[in-house]
Every structure is written in C-alpha cells, then in structure tokens.
C-alpha positions as CSV (number, residue, x, y, z in Angstrom):
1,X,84.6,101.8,80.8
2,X,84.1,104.4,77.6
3,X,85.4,103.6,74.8
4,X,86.8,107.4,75.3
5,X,88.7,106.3,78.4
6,X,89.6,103.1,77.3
7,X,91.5,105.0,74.3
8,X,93.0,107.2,77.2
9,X,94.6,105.2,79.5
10,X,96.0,102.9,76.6
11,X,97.6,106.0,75.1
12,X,98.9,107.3,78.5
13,X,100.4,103.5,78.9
14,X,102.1,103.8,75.8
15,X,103.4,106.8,75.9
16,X,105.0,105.7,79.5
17,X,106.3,102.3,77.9
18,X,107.9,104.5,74.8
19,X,109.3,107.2,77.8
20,X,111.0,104.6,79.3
21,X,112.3,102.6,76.8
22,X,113.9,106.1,75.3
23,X,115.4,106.2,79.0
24,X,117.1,103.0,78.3
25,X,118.2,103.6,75.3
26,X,120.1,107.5,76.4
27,X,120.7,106.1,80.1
28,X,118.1,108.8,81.7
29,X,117.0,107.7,84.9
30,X,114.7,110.5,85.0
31,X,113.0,109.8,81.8
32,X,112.8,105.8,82.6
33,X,110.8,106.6,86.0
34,X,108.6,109.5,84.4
35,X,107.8,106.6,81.5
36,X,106.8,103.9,84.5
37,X,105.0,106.4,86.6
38,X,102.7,107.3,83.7
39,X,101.9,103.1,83.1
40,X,100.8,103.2,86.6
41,X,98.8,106.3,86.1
42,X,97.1,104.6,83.2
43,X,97.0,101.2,85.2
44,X,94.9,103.1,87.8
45,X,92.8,104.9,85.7
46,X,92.1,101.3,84.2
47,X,91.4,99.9,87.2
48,X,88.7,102.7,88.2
49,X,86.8,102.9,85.1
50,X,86.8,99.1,85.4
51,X,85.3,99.5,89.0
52,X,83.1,102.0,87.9
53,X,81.6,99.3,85.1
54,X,81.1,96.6,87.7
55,X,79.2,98.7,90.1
56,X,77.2,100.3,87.2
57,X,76.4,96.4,85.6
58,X,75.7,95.5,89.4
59,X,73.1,98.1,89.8
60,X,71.2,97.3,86.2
C-alpha cells in the first residue's frame, strides 16, 4: 500500500469516526450512518491496497 493511500483511507476513517461521533452527540441518525459508512469505505479501501501488496510481494 502507498504511503499516499495509506494516508487516504486513515483520513477517510477518521473523518467517518468524528461524523459519527458528532451524530451522537446532536442525535442525527443520518450523520451517525454517513460517519460509519465512510469507516467501511476506508476499511475496504484498506483491505484492497493490502491485497494489491500481497499479490505484488508474491510476484517479486
């Protein structure tokens, strides 16, 4: 994973986490399920890059 897109998806994951917490805090469903959708958006984006990596250190 880049060091570009590792700084991506752990800005889009915090970002979700503070979106959500906000939600708590003003009782906005809305905002609290925006805030988790965009961890999961970074989780996947994680999850590819990491992907990405193992196939790239399989085929060196």
């Amino acid at each position: 994973m880049g060091l570009d897109d590792k700084a991506k998806a752990a800005a889009k994951n915090l970002e979700g986490k503070t979106q959500e917490a906000v939600g708590k805090m003003t009782d906005n469903k809305e905002n609290q399920a925006k805030g988790k959708a965009k961890q999961v958006e970074a989780e996947a984006r994680k999850a590819g890059e990491n992907a990405k990596d193992g196939v790239k250190d399989a085929i060196d």
